[in-house]
C-alpha positions in Angstrom: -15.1 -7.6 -27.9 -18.7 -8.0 -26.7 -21.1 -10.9 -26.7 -22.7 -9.0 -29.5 -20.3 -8.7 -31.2 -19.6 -12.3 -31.9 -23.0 -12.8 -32.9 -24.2 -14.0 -36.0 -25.6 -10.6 -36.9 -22.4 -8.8 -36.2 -20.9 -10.8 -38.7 -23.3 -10.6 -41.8 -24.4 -14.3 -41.7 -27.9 -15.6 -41.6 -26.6 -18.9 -39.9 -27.2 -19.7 -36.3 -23.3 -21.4 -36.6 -21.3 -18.4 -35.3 -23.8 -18.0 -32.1 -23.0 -21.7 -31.0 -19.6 -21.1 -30.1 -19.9 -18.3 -27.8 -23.2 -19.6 -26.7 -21.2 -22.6 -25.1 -18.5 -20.3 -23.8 -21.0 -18.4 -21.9 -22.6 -21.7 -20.3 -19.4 -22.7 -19.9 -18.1 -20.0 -17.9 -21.3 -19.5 -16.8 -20.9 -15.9 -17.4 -23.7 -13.7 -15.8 -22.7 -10.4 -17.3 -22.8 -11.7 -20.9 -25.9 -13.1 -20.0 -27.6 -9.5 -18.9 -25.8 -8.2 -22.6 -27.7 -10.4 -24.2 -30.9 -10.0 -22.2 -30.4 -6.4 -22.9 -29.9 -6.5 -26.5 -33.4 -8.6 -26.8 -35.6 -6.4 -25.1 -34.1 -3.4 -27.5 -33.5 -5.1 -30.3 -30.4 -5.1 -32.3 -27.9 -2.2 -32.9 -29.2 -2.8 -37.2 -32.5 -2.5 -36.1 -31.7 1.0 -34.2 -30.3 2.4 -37.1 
């Protein structure tokens, strides 16, 4: 499973709740490739917006 995919998008909810836990893992782990994923995913938008 992807950093995306553990977003709050990803998982039809309009909360920022869901993207605090794996926000915290990342930081924790201080995980670089999750990092560019997400860096990625901002500058193109999200994979609902594509379609």
């Amino acid at each position: 499973m992807t950093v995306l995919d553990k977003l709050f998008n990803a998982l039809d909810r309009r909360d920022e709740a869901p993207n605090i836990a794996p926000a915290e893992d990342i930081v924790a782990r201080n995980d670089t490739t999750a990092i560019a994923e997400l860096a990625v995913a901002v500058k193109s938008g999200t994979a609902r917006q594509a379609q």
